[in-house]
N, C-alpha and C positions, 0 to 999 in steps of 0.2 A: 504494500500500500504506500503512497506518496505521502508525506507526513511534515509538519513543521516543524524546525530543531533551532534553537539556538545557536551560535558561533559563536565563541568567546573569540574576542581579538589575540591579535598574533602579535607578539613585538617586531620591531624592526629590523632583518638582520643586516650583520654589514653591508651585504652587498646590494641592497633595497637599494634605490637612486632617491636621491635628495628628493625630486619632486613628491616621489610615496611618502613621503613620511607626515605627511600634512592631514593624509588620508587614516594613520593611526592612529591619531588626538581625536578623531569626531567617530563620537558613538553610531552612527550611521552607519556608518563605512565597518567598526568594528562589527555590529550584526550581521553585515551583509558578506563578510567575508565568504569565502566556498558555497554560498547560496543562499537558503531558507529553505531547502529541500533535502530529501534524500528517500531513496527505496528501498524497503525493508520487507523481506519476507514474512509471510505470513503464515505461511506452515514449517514444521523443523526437517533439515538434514542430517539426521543422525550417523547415515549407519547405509549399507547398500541398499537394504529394502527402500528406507524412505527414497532414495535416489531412483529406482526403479518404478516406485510409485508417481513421484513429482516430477520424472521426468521415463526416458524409455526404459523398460516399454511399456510401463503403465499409462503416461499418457497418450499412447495410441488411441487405447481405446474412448477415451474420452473425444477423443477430434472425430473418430469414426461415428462416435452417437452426435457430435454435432455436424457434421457432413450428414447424417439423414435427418438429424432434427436441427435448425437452425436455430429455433427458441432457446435451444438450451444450452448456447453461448452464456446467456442470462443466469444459467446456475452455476456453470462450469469453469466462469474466469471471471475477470474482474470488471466487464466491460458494464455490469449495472451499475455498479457503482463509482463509473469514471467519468469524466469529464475534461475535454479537450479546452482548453484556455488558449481561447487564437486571438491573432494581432500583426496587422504588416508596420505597425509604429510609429503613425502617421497622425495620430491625434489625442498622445498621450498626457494624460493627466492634464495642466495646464503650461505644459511642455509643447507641445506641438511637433511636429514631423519630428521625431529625434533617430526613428529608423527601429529596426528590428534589435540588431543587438541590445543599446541603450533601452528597449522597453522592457527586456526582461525581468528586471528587477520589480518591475510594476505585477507582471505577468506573475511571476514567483508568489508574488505576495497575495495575489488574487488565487491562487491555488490555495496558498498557507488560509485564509481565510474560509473558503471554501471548506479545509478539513477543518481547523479549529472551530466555527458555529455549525456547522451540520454532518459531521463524518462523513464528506463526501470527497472523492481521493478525485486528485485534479490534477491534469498534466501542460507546463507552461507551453506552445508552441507558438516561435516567433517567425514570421515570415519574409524571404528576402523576396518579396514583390508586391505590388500595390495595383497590379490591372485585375480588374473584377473577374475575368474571365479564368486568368490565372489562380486566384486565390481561392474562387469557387469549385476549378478543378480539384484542384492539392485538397482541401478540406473533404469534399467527396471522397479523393480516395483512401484520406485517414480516418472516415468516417466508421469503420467494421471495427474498430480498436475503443470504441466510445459509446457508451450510452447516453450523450448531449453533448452540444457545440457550446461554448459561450464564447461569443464574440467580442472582442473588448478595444477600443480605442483604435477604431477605422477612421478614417475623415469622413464625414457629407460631403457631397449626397452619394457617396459611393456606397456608403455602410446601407444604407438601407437598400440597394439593388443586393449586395454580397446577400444579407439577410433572408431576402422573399423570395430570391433561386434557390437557395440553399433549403428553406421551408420546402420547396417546391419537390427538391430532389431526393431527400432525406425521410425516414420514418423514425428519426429521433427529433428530441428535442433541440433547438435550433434557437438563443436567447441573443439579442445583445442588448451587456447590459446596461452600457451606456444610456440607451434608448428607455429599454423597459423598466430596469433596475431604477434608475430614477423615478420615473411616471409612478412606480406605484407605491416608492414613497412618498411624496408630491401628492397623491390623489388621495393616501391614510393621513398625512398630518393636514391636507384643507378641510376633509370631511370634518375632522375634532376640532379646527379652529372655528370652521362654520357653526358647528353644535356649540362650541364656545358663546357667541356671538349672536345665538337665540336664532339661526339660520339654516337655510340647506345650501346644497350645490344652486339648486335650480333657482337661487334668488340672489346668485352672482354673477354681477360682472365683471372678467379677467385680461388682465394684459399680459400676454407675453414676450419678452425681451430675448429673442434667439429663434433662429428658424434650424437649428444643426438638428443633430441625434435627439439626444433631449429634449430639444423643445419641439418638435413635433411630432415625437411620441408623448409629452407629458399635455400635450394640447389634442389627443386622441385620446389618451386614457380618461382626460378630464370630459370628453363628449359622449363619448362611450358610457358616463359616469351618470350624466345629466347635466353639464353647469348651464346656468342661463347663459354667458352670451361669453367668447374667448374668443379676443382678437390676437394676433402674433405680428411681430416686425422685424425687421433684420434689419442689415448695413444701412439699408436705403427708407425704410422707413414702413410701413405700417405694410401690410402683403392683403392687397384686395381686388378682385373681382375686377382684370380690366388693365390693371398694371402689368408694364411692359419689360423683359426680361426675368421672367418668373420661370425656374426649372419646372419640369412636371412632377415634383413635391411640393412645391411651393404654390404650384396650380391649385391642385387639389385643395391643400390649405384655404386658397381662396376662397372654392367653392362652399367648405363646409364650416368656415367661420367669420367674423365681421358682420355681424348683421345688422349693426348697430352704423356701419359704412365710413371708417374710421379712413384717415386716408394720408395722414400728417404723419407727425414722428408719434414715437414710444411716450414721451413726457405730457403730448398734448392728448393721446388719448386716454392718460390715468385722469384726465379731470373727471372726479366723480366714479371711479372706477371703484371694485369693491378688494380686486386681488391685483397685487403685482407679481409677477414670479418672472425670474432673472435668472436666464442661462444662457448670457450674451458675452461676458468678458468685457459689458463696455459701462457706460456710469449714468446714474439718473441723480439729478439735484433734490437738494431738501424740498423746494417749493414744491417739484411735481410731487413728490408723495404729500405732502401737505395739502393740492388740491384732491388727494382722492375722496370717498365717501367717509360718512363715521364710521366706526368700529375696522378701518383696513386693515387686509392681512397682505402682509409682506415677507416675500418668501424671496432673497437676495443668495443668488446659490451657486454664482461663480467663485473658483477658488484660484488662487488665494486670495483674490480682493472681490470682497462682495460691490454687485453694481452700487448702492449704497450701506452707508457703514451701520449696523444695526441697531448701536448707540443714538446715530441721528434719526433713522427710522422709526425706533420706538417714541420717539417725541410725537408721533404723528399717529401711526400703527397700533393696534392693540392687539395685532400679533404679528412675532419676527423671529422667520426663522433663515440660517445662514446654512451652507455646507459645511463650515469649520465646527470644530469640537472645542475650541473655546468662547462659545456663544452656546445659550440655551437652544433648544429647538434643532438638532444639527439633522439636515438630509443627507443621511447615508445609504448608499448602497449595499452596505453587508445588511441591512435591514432586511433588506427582499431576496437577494440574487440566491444566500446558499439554501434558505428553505425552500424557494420556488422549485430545485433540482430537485432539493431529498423529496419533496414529494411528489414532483413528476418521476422522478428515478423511482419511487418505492412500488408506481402503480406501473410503469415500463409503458408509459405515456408516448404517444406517437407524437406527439406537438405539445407547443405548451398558448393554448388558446387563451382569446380575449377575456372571455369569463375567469378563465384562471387567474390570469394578474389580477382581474377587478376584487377577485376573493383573498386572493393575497393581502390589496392594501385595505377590506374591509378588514380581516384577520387584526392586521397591525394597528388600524385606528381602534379595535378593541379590545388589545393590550393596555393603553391608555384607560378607554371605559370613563367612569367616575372623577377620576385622579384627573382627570384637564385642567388644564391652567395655561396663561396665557404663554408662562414659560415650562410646558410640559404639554406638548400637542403629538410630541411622534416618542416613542420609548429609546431608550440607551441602546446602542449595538451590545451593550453587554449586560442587558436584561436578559435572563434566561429561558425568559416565555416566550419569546420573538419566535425564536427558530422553528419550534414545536408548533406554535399557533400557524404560523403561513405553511408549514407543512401538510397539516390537515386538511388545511383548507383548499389548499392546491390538490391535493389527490382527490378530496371528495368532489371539486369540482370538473378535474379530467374524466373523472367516473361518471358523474352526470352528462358531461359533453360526448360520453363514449369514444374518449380516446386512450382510455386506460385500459393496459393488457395485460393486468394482474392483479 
């Protein structure tokens, strides 16, 4: 099984070059040493028999009963509960194109996390190419070694063509989390800020600041969900119905939101708005949250600099939440991404459908329950009800969708 481990730093030996030695003083760099990974057997070698069993010629027979039964790959090796961690390194963290090598460390970690909240064994793969057709190929053919794909840090609008051929081609699970992972923490912490706020979905209106990954899946999850009325903007300014130079994501977008016919920037459509949510990278001033509606909820979730600072947000806001973990309210993706698997993985789920994430961030805004508060709308990644609750909730809802095959 793939597993997290610790690395104690290594001192410097003579022959290190000046430059490394910089890299031994910063606790980073000491964790990260020889990885955050490693494989470790899970049955013993004792003795000739176990070797004959664990390997020839006992495991003949085993390949022979899955050569006539294919399902039984599912009992016979690790492939239920593995998970391929892909990335060509082109949209990493708030990094940006850093490449395949350089994203490993991210990739790593996203495994390590994956085992540490759901025991679900995750393998990093980094990719040297970025043409869709290429990366769709490769993952296809490493698809027999995996019972789900998770996709992680593509650029737009590539990530979402890789994503819906790969659905298209695959009878496993197929996630990126950039996209989903987000949306359905996004769509559990508005539901509790709404319930806060004596509200539902369907009596807001949303602005959002990003048209990438995230923001237009967390502006689908949000429609999917009911909100009254979610408009979206990018570089150039609000994306409606008619505006020129719109990719066919951005089309679509048009079609299925703005109703309200917004058509200016990001700051002029929050006047009176009820939600901001910011996965842009770029900045909205105090005033425009100042003109939104009373009781605003402000979800500012670029990292490392929120579009506005949460401190001046709450002057305005009566609820804020950031991506960072030193601010209340934090959107994480360890939230969603390892329970969504363990429980498409446990029922051997052919897809992981829209009902499922929707049950997912209902799951997690009912971890909270009760306990809401204007600084406590989504729970800790390291509450220990998280993992369990979206788990359930995701397998009993593949079950209902019939796509669970176990």
């Amino acid at each position: 099984m793939i597993t997290g481990v610790a690395v104690a730093a290594t001192p410097a030996s003579a022959s290190a070059s000046a430059s490394a030695e910089p890299f031994e003083l910063d606790p980073a760099f000491a964790l990260h040493r020889g990885g955050k990974l490693e494989v470790r057997s899970t049955v013993p070698v004792r003795n000739a028999d176990d070797l004959s069993l664990a390997y020839t010629p006992g495991v003949a027979r085993v390949c022979t009963a899955i050569a006539d039964t294919p399902a039984l790959v599912h009992d016979y090796t690790w492939v239920s509960n593995v998970v391929a961690v892909v990335s060509d390194g082109t949209a990493v963290l708030g990094l940006g194109d850093i490449g395949p090598s350089a994203a490993m460390p991210v990739m790593e970690g996203k495994a390590l996390l994956f085992k540490e909240f759901a025991n679900v064994d995750a393998v990093p793969i980094c990719l040297d190419c970025t043409d869709v057709d290429a990366i769709v190929e490769t993952v296809v053919r490493l698809a027999p070694s995996f019972g789900g794909i998770n996709l992680e840090d593509i650029s737009a609008p590539r990530c979402f063509e890789v994503e819906d051929r790969l659905r298209d081609l695959l009878d496993i699970p197929v996630f990126h989390d950039d996209q989903h992972g987000t949306a359905i923490v996004v769509l559990a912490a508005l539901q509790n800020a709404a319930r806060l706020t004596g509200r539902s979905l369907g009596d807001l209106r949303a602005v959002v600041a990003g048209a990438g990954a995230s923001g237009v899946a967390v502006t689908r999850i949000l429609l999917e969900a009911g909100i009254g009325d979610i408009a979206v903007s990018d570089s150039k300014g609000m994306i409606y119905e008619g505006r020129e130079g719109l990719n066919p994501v951005k089309e679509a977008l048009a079609r299925d939101t703005n109703r309200t016919g917004h058509t200016g920037s990001t700051e002029e459509a929050l006047a009176g708005a009820d939600v901001f949510l910011g996965l842009s990278g770029s900045t909205v001033s105090e005033q425009a949250i100042a003109s939104m509606a009373a009781d605003a909820i402000v979800f500012a979730l670029s990292n490392p600099t929120p579009e506005v600072h949460p401190e001046v947000a709450a002057r305005h806001a009566r609820v804020v939440a950031t991506g960072r973990s030193d601010f209340p309210n934090q959107i994480n993706n360890v939230l969603a991404f390892p329970g969504v698997f363990r429980g498409a993985l446990d029922v051997r789920a052919s897809t992981i459908t829209e009902n499922m994430k929707v049950a997912a961030a209902n799951a997690l805004a009912a971890v909270v329950g009760d306990e809401v508060t204007a600084t406590y709308v989504i729970p800790s990644p390291f509450d220990d009800r998280v993992a369990p609750a979206v788990t359930a909730a995701v397998a009993a809802q593949a079950r209902a969708d019939g796509v669970a095959r176990a």
